[in-house]
N, C-alpha and C positions, 0 to 999 in steps of 0.2 A: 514623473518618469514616463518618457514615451515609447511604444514602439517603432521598432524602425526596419526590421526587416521577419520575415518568417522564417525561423531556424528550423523547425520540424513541426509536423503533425504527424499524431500517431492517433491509436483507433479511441481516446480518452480526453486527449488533450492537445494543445496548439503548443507550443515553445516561441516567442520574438527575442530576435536580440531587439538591447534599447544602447541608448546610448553613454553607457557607463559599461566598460567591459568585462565587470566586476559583478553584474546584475543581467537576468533575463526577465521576462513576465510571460505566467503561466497561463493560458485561458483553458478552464474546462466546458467541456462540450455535452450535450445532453445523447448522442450517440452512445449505443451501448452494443458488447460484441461477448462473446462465449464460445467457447471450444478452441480457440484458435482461429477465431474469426468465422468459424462456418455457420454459426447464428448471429444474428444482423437485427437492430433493435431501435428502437429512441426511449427514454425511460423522462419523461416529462420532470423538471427541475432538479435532476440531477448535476447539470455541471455546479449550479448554487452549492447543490445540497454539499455535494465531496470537497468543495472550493471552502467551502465556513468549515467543516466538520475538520479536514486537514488541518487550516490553519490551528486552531484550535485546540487541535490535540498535539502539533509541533510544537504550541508555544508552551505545550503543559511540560511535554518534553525537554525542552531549554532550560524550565526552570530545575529540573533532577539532572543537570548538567549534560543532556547530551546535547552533541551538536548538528543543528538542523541547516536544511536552506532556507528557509522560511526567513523572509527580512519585513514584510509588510504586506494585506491585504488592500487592493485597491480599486475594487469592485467587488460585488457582489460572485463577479465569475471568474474576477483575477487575482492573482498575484505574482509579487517582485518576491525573486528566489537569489539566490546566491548563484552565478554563473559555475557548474560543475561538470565534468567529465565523467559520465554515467560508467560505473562498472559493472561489466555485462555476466552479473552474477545475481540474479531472484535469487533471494533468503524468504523461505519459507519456514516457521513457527509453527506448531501444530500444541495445541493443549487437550485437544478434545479428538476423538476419529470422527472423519465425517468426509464428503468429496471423493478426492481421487486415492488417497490413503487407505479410506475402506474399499476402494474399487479395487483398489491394485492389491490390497493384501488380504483381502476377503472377509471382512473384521462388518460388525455392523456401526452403524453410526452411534454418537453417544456416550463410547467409554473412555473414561478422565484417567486421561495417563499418571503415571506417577513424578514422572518429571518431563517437561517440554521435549518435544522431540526437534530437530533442526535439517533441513535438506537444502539444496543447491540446484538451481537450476540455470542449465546457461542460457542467457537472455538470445536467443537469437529466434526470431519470426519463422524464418525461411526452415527452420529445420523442427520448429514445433517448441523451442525452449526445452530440451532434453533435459532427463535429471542425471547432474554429475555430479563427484564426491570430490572432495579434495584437490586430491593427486588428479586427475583428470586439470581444474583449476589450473594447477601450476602447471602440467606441462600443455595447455590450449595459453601459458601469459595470461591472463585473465588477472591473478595478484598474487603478491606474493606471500609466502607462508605468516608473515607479519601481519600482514593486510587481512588474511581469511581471519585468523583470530581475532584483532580488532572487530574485526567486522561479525564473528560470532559472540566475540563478550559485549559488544553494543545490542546484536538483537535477543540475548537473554536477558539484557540489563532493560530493554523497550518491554518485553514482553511482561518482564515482576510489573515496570509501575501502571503499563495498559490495563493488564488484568486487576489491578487492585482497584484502578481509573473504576472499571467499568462496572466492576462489582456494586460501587456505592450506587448504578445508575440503576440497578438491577439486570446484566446483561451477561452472556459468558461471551469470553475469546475465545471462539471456537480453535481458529487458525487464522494465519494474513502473512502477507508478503511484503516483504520490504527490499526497498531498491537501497543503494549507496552510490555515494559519489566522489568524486577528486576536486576538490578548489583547486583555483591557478596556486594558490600557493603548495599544495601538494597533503591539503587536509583530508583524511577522508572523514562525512560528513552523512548524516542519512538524508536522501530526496525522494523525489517522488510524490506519491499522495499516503495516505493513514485514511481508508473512510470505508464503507459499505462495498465499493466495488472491490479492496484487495482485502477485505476481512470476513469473516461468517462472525456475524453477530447471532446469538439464540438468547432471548427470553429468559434470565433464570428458571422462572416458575412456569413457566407454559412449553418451553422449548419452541416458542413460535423464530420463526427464517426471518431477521430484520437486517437481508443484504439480498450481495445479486444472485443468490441462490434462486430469488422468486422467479427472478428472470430466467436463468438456467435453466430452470425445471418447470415454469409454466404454471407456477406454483399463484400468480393473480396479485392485486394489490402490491404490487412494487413501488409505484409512487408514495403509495402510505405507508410502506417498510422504511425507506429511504426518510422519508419526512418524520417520521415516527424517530428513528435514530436522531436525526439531526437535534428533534427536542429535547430530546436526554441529554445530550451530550453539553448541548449548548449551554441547558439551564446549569450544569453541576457544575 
């Protein structure tokens, strides 16, 4: 499958259409961004790293029946996805407080909820990706009542087999973010990426930062956090 034209670039990844209208190919980029773009980066083998680790964990996904874009890896930096109409609603999963959760509610990092917590955010650049709840959703059309709950019983049904994923590797799900999308045929489907940049990965036993936290925070060894994940993940 070849590419044939550049449908998007965003601050992570490339989008081509090819020539099957049914299919695009993803290329990840080793550019790396924070805050909303106001920290500006390169995180050496990263587009590899999120490009293996995603597929990966899509296909783990497939197999507990949810449904992915993921159709094939075709390089080490690309893949062929399922052609989808991005819905401009970030789902964020939270199991653990840590980031902008203890910043905004005053909590410190660390404490294991008792059940997942779940938030919305509207995907938009221009205005910072604001967090809205439901009702907000339906009257911005973003989806409809149907659609947010699919779309919340897939990302607690992602989160039980992630976190059980990750456990045997020795890692906690701290929190992550997942995108969704629409097929031409009118499927919604989860897209996007699964890797180190939309997750906090911690260490069970150390509590050691294996994502872009290190970036974030200036925290060092980022390549070997990112490479470090990738090997857990790959080998289980």
């Amino acid at each position: 499958m070849k590419k044939v034209r550049k449908l998007y670039e965003g601050k992570a990844k490339i989008v081509y259409e090819t020539e099957n209208q049914n299919c695009l190919i993803v290329e990840y980029k080793d550019e790396a961004t924070a805050f909303n773009g106001a920290k500006k980066g390169k995180i050496t083998g990263k587009g590899v790293i999120n490009n293996r680790v995603t597929n990966h964990l899509m296909q783990i996904l497939e197999k507990e029946n949810i449904s992915t874009h993921f159709i094939k890896e075709i390089s080490e930096r690309e893949a062929v996805v399922k052609n989808v109409k991005i819905i401009p609603l970030e789902v964020i999963i939270r199991n653990i407080s840590a980031g902008s959760f203890s910043k905004r509610y005053g909590v410190k990092e660390g404490i294991i909820f008792d059940s997942p917590t779940i938030e919305f955010s509207y995907k938009n650049d221009n205005l910072g990706d604001p967090l809205i709840n439901e009702y907000h959703a339906l009257a911005l059309n973003i989806a409809s009542q149907d659609e947010i709950d699919r779309i919340k019983n897939m990302a607690f049904k992602i989160n039980d087999i992630l976190k059980s994923y990750f456990k045997r590797v020795e890692v906690d799900l701290v929190d992550f973010k997942l995108e969704f999308g629409k097929t031409l045929a009118g499927e919604i489907i989860l897209a996007d990426e699964i890797s180190p940049d939309t997750c906090r990965f911690w260490d069970s036993k150390t509590h050691k930062k294996l994502d872009k936290d290190r970036f974030r925070q200036d925290l060092g060894n980022v390549e070997e956090a990112y490479a470090e994940m990738m090997s857990r993940i790959i080998k289980n």
